[in-house]
C-alpha positions in Angstrom: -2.1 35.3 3.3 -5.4 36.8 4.7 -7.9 35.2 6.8 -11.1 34.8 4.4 -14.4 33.1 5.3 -16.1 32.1 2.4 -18.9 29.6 1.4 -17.6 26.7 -0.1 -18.0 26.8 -3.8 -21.2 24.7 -4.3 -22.5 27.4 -7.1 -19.5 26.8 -9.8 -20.7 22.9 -9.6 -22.6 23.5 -12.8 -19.8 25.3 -14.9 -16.7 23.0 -13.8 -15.5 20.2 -16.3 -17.3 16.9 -14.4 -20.1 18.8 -14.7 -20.0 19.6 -18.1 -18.8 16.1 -19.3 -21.8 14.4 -16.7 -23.8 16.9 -19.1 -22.2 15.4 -22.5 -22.3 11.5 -21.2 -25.1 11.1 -18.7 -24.0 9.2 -15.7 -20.8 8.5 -17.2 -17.6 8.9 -14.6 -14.4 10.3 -17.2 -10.5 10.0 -16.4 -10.6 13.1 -16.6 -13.0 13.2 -13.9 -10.4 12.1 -11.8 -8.7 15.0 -12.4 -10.8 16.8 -10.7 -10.9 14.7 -7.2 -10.4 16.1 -4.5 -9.3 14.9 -0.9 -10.0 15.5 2.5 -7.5 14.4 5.6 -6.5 15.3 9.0 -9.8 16.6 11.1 -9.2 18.9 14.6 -12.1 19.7 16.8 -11.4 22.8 18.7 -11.2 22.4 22.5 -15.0 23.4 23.2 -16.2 20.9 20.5 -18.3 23.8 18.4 -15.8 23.5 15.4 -13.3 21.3 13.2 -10.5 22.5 11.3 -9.2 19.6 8.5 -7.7 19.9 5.4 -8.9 19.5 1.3 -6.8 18.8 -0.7 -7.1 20.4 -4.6 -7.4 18.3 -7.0 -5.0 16.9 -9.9 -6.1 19.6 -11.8 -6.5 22.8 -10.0 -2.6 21.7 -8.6 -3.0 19.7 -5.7 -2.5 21.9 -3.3 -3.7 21.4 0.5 -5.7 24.2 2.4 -7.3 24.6 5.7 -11.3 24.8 6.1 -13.1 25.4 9.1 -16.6 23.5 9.7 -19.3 24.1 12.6 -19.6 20.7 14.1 -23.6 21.9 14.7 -23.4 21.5 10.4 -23.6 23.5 7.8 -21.5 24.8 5.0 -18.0 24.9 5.6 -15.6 27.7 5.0 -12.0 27.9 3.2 -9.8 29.6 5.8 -6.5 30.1 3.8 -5.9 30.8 -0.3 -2.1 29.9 -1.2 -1.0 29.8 -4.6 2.7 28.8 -4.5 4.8 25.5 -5.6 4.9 24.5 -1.9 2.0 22.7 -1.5 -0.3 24.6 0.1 -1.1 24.4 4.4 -1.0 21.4 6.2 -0.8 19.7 10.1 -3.8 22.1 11.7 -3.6 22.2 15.4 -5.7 24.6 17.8 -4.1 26.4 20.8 -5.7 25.7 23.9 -8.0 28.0 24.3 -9.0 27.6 20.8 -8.8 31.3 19.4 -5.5 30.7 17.3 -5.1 27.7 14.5 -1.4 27.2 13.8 -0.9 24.7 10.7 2.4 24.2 8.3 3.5 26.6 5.0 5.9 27.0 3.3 6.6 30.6 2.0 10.4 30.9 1.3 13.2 27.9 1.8 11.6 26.4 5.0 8.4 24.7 6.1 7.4 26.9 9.1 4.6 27.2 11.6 2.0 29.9 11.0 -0.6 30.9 13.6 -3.9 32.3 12.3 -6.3 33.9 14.5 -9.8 33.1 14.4 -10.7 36.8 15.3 -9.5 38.5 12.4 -6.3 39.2 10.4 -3.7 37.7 8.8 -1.5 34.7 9.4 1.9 35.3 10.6 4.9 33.0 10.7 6.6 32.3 13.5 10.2 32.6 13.7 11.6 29.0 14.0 15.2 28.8 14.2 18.6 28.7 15.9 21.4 31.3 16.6 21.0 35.2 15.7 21.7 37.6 13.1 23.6 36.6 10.1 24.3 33.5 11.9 20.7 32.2 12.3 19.6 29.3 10.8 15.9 28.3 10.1 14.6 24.7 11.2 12.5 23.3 8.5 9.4 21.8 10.4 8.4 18.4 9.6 6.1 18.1 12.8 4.4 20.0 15.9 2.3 20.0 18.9 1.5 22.9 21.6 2.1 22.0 25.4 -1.2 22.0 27.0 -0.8 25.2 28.6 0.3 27.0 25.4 3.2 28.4 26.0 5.6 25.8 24.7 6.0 24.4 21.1 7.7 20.8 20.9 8.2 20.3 17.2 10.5 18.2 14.6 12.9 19.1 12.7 16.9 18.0 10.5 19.5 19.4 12.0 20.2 22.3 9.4 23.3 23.3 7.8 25.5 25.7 8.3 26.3 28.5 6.8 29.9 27.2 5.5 28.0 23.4 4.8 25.8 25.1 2.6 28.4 27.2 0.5 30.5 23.5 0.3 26.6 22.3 -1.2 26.3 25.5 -3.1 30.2 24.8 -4.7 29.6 21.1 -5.4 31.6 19.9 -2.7 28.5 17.1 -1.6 29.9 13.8 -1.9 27.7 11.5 0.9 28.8 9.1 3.3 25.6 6.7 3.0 24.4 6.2 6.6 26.8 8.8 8.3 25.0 12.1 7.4 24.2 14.7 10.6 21.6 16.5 9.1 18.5 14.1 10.5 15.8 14.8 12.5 15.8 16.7 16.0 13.5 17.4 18.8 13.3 21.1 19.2 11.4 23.3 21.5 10.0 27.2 20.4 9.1 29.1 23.3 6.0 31.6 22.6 7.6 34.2 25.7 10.7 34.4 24.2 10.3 33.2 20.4 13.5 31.1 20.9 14.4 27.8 19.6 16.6 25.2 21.5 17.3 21.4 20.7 15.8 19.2 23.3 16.9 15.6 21.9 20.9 15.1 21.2 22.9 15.7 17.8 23.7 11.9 17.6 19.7 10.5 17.9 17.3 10.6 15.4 13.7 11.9 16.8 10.3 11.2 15.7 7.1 10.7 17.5 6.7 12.8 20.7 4.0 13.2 23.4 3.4 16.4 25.7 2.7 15.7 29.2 -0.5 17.1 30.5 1.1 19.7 32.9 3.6 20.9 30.4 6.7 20.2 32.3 7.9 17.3 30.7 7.7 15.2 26.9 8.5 12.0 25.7 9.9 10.9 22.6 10.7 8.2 20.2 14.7 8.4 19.4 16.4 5.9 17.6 20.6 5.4 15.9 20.5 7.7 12.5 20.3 5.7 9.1 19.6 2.0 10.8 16.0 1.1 10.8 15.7 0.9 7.2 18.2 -2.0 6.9 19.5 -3.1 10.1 15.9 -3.4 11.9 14.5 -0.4 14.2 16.5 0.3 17.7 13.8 3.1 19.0 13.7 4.2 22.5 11.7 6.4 24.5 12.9 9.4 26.4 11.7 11.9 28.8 13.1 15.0 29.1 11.9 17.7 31.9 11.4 21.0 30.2 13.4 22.7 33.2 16.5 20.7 32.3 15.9 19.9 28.5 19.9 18.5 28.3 19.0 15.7 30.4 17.1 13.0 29.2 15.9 9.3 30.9 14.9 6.5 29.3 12.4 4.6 29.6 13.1 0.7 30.3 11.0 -2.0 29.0 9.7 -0.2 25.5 9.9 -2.6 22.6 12.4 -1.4 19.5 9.7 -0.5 17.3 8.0 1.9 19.3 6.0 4.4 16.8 3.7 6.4 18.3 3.4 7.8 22.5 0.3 9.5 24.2 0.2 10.3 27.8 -2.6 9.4 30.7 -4.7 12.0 31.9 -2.8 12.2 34.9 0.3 11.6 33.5 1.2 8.2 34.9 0.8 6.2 32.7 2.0 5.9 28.3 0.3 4.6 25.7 2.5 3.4 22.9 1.9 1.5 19.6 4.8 -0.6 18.3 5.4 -4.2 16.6 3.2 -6.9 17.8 4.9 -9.4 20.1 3.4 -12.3 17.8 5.3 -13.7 14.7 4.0 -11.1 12.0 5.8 -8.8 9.2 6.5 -5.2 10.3 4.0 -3.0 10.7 1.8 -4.8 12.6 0.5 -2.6 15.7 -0.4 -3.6 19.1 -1.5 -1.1 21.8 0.8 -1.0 24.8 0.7 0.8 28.2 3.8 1.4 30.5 3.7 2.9 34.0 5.6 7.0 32.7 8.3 6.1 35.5 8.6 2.8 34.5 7.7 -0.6 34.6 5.9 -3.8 33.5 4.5 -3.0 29.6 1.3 -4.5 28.9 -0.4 -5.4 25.7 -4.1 -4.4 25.6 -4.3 -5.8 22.0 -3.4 -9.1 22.4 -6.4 -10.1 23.2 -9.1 -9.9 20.2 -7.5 -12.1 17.5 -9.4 -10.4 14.6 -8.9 -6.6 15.6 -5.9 -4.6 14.7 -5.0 -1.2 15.3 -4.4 0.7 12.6 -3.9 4.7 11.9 -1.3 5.8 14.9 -3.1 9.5 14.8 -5.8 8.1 16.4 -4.1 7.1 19.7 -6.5 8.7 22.8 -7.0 8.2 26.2 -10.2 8.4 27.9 -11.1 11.3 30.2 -10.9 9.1 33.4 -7.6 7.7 32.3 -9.4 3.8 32.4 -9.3 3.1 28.7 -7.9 4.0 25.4 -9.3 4.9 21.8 -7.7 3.9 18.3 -8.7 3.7 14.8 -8.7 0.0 14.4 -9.3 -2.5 11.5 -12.0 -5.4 11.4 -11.8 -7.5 8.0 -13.1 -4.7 5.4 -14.0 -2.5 8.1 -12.5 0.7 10.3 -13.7 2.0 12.9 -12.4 3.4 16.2 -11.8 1.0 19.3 -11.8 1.0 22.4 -9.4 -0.9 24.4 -10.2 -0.7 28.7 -7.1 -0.7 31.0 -9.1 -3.7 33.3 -8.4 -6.1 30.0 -10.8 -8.6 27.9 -12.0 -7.7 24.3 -11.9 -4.3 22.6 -15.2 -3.0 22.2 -16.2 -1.9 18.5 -17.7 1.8 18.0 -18.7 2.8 14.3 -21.3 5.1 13.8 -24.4 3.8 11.6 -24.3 6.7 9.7 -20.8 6.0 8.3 -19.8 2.8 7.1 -15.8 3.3 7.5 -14.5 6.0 9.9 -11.0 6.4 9.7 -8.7 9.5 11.4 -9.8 10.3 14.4 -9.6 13.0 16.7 -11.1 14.3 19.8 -10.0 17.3 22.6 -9.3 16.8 26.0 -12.5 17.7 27.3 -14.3 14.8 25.3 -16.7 16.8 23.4 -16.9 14.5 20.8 -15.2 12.9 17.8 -14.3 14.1 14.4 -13.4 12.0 11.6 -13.4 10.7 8.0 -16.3 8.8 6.9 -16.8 7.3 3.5 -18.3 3.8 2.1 -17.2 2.2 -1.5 -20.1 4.1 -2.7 -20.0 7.3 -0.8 -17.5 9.9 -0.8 -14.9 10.3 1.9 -16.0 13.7 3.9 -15.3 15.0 7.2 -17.9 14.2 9.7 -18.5 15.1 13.6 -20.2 12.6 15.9 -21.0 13.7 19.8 -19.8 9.9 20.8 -19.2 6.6 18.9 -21.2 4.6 18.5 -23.5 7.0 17.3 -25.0 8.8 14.1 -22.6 11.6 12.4 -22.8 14.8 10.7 -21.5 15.1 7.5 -19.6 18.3 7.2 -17.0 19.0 4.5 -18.2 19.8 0.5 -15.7 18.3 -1.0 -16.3 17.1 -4.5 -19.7 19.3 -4.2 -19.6 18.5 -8.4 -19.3 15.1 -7.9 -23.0 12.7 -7.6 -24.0 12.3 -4.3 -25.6 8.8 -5.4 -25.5 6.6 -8.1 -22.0 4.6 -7.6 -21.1 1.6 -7.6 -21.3 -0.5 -4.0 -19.1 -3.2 -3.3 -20.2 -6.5 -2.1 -18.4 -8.4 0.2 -17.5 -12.2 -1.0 -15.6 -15.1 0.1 -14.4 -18.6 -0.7 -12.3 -21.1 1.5 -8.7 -21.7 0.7 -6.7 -24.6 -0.3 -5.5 -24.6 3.3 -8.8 -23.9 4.8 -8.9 -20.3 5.6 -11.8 -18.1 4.6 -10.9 -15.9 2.2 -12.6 -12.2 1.9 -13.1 -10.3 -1.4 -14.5 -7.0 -2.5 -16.8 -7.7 -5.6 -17.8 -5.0 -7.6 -20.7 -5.3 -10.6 -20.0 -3.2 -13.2 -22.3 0.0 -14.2 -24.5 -0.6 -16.7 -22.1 0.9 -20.2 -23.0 4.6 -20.3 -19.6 5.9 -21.2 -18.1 6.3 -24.7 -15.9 3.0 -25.4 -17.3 1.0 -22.6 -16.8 -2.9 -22.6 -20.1 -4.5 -24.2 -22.0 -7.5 -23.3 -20.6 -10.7 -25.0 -23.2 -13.5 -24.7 -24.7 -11.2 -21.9 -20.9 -11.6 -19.8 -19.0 -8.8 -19.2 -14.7 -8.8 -18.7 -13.7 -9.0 -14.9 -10.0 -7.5 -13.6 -8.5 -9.2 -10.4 -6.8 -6.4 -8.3 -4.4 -7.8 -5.9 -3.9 -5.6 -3.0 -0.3 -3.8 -2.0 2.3 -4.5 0.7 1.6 -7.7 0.9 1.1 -6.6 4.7 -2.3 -4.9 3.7 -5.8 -5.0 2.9 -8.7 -3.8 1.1 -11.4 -1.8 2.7 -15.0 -0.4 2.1 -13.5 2.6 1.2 -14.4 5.5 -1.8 -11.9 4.3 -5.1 -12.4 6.8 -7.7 -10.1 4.0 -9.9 -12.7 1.1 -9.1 -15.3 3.4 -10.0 -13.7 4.3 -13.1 -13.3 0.5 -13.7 -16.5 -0.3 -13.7 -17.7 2.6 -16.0 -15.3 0.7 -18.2 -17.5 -1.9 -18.4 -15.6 -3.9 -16.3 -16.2 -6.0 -13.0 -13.5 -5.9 -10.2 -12.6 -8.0 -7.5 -10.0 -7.3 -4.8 -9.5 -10.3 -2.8 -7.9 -10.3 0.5 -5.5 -13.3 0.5 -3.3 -14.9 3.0 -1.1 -12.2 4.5 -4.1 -9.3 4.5 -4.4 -7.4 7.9 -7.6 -7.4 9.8 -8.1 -11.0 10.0 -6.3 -12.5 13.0 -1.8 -12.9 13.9 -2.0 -16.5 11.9 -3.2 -15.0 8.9 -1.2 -12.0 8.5 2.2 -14.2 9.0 0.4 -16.6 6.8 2.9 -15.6 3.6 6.3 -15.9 5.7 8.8 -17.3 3.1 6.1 -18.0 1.0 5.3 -15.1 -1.3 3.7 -15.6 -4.8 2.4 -19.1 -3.3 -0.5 -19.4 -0.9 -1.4 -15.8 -1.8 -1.2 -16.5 -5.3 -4.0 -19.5 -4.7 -6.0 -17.6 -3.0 -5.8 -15.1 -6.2 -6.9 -17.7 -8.6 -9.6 -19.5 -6.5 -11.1 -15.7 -6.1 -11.4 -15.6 -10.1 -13.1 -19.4 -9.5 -15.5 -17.6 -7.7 -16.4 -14.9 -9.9 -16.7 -17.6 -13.0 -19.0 -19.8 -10.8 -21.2 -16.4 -9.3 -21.1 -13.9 -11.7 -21.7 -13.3 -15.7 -17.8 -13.1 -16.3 -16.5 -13.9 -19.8 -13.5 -16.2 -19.2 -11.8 -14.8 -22.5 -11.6 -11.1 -20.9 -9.8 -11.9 -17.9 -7.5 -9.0 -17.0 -5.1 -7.8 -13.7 -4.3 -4.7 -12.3 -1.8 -4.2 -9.3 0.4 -1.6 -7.9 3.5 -2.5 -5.7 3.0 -5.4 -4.4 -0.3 -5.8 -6.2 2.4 -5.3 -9.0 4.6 -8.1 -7.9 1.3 -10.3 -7.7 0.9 -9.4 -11.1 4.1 -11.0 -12.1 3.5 -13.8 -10.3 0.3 -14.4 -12.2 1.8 -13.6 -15.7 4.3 -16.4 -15.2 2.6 -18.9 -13.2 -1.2 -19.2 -14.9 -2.2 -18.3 -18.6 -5.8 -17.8 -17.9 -5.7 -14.2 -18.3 -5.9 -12.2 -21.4 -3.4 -9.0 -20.0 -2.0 -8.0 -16.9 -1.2 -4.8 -15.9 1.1 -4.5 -13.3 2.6 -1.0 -11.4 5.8 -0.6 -9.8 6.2 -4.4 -9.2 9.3 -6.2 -7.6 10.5 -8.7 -10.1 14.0 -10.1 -8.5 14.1 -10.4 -5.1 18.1 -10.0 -5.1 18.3 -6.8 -6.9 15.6 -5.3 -5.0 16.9 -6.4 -1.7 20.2 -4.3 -2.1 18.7 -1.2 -4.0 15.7 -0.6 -2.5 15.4 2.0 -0.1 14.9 -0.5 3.2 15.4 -4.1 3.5 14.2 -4.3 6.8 10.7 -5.1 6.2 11.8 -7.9 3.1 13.8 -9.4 5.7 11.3 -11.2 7.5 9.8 -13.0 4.7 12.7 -14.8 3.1 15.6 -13.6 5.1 18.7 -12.1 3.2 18.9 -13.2 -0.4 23.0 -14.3 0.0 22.2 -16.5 2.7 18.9 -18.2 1.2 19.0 -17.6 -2.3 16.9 -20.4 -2.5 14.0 -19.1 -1.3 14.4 -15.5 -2.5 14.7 -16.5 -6.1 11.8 -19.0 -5.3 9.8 -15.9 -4.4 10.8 -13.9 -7.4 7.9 -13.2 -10.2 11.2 -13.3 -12.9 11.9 -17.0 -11.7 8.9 -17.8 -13.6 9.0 -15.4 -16.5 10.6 -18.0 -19.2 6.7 -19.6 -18.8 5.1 -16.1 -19.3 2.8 -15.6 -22.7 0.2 -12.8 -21.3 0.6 -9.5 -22.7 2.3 -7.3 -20.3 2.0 -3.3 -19.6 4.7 -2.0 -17.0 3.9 1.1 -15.1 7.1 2.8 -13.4 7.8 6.0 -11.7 11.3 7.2 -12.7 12.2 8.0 -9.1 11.0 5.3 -7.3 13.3 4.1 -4.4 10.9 1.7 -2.7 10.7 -0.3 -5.6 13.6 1.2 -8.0 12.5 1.3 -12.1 15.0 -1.5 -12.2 12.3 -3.9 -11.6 10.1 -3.2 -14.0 13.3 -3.0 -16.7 14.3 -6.9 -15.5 10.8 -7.9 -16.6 10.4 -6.0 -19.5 13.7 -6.8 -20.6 12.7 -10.7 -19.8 9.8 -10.7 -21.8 10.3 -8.8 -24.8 13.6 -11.0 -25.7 10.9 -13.9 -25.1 8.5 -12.5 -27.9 5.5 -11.9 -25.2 3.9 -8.4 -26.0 4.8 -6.0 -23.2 5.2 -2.3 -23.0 7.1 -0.1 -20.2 5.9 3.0 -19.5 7.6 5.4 -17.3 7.1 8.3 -15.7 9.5 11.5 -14.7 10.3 12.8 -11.3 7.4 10.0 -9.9 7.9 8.2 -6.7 6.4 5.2 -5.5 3.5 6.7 -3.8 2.3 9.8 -6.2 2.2 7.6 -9.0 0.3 5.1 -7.2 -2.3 8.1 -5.9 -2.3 10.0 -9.2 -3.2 6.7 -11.1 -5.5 6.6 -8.5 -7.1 9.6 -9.0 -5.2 11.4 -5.7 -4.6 14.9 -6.0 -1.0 15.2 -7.1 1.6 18.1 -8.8 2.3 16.4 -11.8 -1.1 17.1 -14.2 -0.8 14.5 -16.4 0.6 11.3 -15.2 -2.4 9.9 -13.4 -4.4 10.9 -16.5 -2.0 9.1 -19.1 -1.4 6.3 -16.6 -5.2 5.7 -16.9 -5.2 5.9 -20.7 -2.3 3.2 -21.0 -4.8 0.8 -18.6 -7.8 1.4 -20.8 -6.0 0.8 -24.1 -4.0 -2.5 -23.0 -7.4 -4.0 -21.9 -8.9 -2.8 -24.6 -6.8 -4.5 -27.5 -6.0 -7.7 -25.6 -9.5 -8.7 -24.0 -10.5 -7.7 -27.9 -8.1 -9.8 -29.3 -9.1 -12.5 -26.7 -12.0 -12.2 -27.6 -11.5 -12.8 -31.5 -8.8 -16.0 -30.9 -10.8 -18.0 -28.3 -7.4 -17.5 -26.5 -7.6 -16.0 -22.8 -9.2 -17.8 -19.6 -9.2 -20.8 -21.8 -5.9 -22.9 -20.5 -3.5 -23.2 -17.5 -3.6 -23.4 -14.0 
């Protein structure tokens, strides 16, 4: 790989296929426009604050692959620092050396991910040698993740255990039976020395690492450990150590750090920790509070508790102030991000966005404060990467990405609301749809137009004023959109986020159906082309609507959970399920209360099922209960599945995410488009469709 600096290609805009089909259709926005998306994700501004390293992503089309481009934060165009063209996935995870005249960033060349340092001065970038043991008998660490001490002459990194060179001839022969739970090969805290270009283990064979934290004078780091194979299923049991670099074999732990510990980041001085981890209110998993702890230990305090409607959100964005009297984190408002500052002398987080970017999300600064880099984006502007010398304040917009795509011209979101049967506000985003330019767009019935309700994933989650190439696509279609944000949705206060506990497919559900209430009552929505799309557990959502209500005319709904039971015990963790309806055996009650297939003997919508093959977060299982359910029933429904897809790429490449597989996202798309289609069309003709039910 050689170090090239070059322009970013602005000048092929005119000859590249969005270009060509916004030639053939106007202002019309294709799927296979989406194709050609591209991403950008994890900023780095270099230690004197003059540049930022980040990574684009390829799109869909060009093969997804992720590369490393270096912007000048005073603006201007950015250049493309590495060219791979391999089935690896390109170069990820940039970091700068301290002095800021090396980049090092993840590859992967031959069998293992690696770190590669680059110099900024000229030549090529070479791998470093990452492994353990000599000669024949050395073994290479594949590296998941890394960070440089502070003085650069350490690298603390994570990586499995690897096997051996008789464990990998029992793999290559077959002999690879599994013991579920029991398997050696997890992740390990390593450290690479740059003097010696030696790797040693610095966290023990029979803990699992993950996040880690250097301490500003190099001599020491902190990390998350936990039991091997338990969180998942058995609830997390993480720990912090600190090990001294001069006697790496002895580690201390670190009393008073709640079990679900997840992310570390030392004081300036060194005195103090910053952690995220579980709240200590009564919410599902994965709901963050910002912690300190004295580094020798001592009394833990929670910084968050005390603004009810802010949550933090994005653990890359954990930062510590130069003076050591306050903390920065990406945080989460309602519909909004932005980064947060939380001081150490308590009261209220103070709110920083910039004006000139909506949502800011992935933050990073240096140690000398210079200034903040991040992503910036609005539901009707692209995401790019963008600089700002403090927050709140105006940003430069750096990064090109997309440079084919309309600077202008989408659609905006409007933000909505309605109260609740139980009182609660309830917070939408409401898109109009674009006036019909593309071929095959929805008309105008009686000057009305069809609307699809998109109920939002986890259900711990949200929607945001963020970019949606899928929305957009949506409402080329034709079609209006509205993504509510129901009891259970992060970013409005600890009561609302618990809010569905034991109660899936209920309050959430009604706060679903009074957000189509809304759209009939304040928008020209024809109540016969009623449609819903939903991914996990916008998916389950989905089901929950196709047997409860008959007001829609089809439901679309991807990766769903159907049976509470089955998915308990096959999905890949339980741990987060848990806390909503407890164990299935021991309340099956409530979890077949909360299944969608409870209610699937009442179901008449017309059904489409989108699965990934390899999904182990919610196993293809589901989706074959439901289909199976409703087709001996006599409702219309079609499965459609999806090789070598997990729960995620499917999701993105739907989406419009960058992802390996060239088609799926584009035939997933053309599935949507034809089931709304024929059944808001056949609606349409019956009278049938918005007309009846709850």
């Amino acid at each position: 790989m050689k170090l090239r600096f070059v322009f970013a290609a602005l000048l092929a805009a005119a000859a590249s296929p969005l270009a060509a089909q916004r030639a053939k259709y106007g202002p019309c926005l294709t799927s296979e426009a989406l194709r050609h998306y591209q991403t950008v994700a994890d900023p780095q501004l270099s230690p004197h604050g003059h540049r930022i390293v980040y990574v684009q992503r390829d799109s869909t089309a060009a093969g997804a692959a992720a590369h490393l481009w270096l912007a000048s934060t005073a603006g201007g165009p950015p250049r493309q620092l590495t060219f791979s063209h391999n089935a690896h996935g390109g170069e990820t995870s940039p970091a700068w050396t301290p002095g800021g005249r090396d980049i090092l960033f993840l590859a992967q060349r031959d069998h293992a991910r690696t770190i590669y340092s680059l110099p900024l001065n000229g030549g090529e970038a070479r791998p470093l040698t990452i492994q353990i043991g000599a000669g024949k008998a050395a073994l290479p660490l594949s590296v998941q993740q890394f960070a440089v001490s502070p003085d650069g002459n350490w690298i603390a990194l994570r990586a499995r255990q690897p096997l051996t060179k008789a464990q990998q001839a029992a793999r290559k022969a077959k002999r690879d039976a599994v013991i579920v739970h029991e398997d050696p090969h997890h992740d390990r805290l390593w450290l690479y020395s740059f003097a010696t270009g030696k790797t040693i283990p610095l966290s023990p064979a029979a803990r699992q690492a993950a996040a880690f934290a250097w301490h500003p004078d190099s001599r020491a780091l902190a990390y998350v450990s936990a039991p091997p194979g338990r969180g998942g299923n058995l609830g997390p049991q993480y720990e912090v150590e600190i090990v001294s670099i001069a006697a790496p074999h002895h580690a201390r732990t670190l009393a008073g750090v709640p079990s679900t510990v997840s992310s570390l980041a030392y004081s300036p001085g060194g005195s103090k920790l910053a952690l995220t981890a579980q709240s200590r209110h009564d919410t599902p998993p994965g709901v963050s509070a910002l912690y300190v702890i004295p580094a020798a230990g001592g009394a833990i305090r929670d910084l968050s508790d005390s603004d009810n409607a802010l949550m933090p959100a994005g653990r890359g964005s954990l930062a510590w102030s130069r003076s050591g009297k306050s903390l920065f984190i990406g945080a989460q408002r309602g519909t909004e991000l932005a980064l947060a500052r939380y001081d150490l002398a308590g009261g209220p987080a103070a709110w920083l966005p910039s004006p000139s970017a909506p949502t800011a999300m992935g933050f990073a600064t240096n140690r000398a404060h210079t200034g903040w880099a991040f992503i910036a984006q609005a539901t009707n502007r692209l995401p790019q990467i963008a600089y700002a010398k403090s927050l709140p304040g105006p940003a430069t917009i750096l990064s090109r990405a997309n440079s084919s795509w309309s600077s202008s011209g989408w659609v905006q979101a409007r933000e909505v609301s309605w109260p609740s049967v139980g009182g609660d506000v309830i917070h939408a985003l409401y898109y109009a749809p674009r006036a019909p330019a593309c071929p095959g767009a929805a008309p105008l019935r009686d000057g009305k137009f069809p609307l699809i309700l998109s109920p939002h994933g986890g259900p711990t989650g949200a929607f945001l004023q963020t970019f949606s190439p899928l929305v957009q696509w949506f409402a080329r279609q034709g079609w209006a959109v509205l993504e509510p944000n129901p009891r259970g949705s992060t970013g409005y206060g600890f009561a609302f986020v618990a809010a569905n506990k034991n109660d899936l497919g209920d309050k959430d559900f009604q706060d679903e159906i009074a957000g189509v209430a809304w759209a009939l009552a304040h928008a020209p929505v024809d109540t016969r082309r009623l449609g819903v799309y939903g991914y996990s557990y916008g998916g389950e959502m989905a089901g929950f609507l196709e047997g409860k209500t008959h007001r829609f005319a089809a439901i679309i709904a991807g990766a769903p959970v159907i049976d509470q039971y089955s998915e308990y015990g096959t999905e890949n963790g339980s741990w987060y399920d848990r806390w909503f309806f407890g164990r299935p055996w021991r309340r099956p009650q409530d979890a077949w209360r909360q299944s969608p297939l409870a209610y699937a003997a009442k179901a008449t919508t017309p059904m489409l099922l989108l699965q990934g093959q390899a999904d182990i977060t919610d196993p293809i299982g589901q989706s074959e209960e439901e289909y199976r359910a409703l087709r001996q029933d006599g409702v219309p429904v079609r499965l459609v599945t999806f090789p070598r897809e997990v729960h995620g790429t499917l999701a993105g490449g739907i989406a419009g995410a960058p992802e390996v597989e060239p088609w799926h996202g584009f035939e997933g798309r053309t599935q949507i488009k034809r089931w709304f289609d024929r059944y808001f069309a056949l609606a349409r003709k019956s009278g049938a469709g918005g007309t009846g039910g709850k």
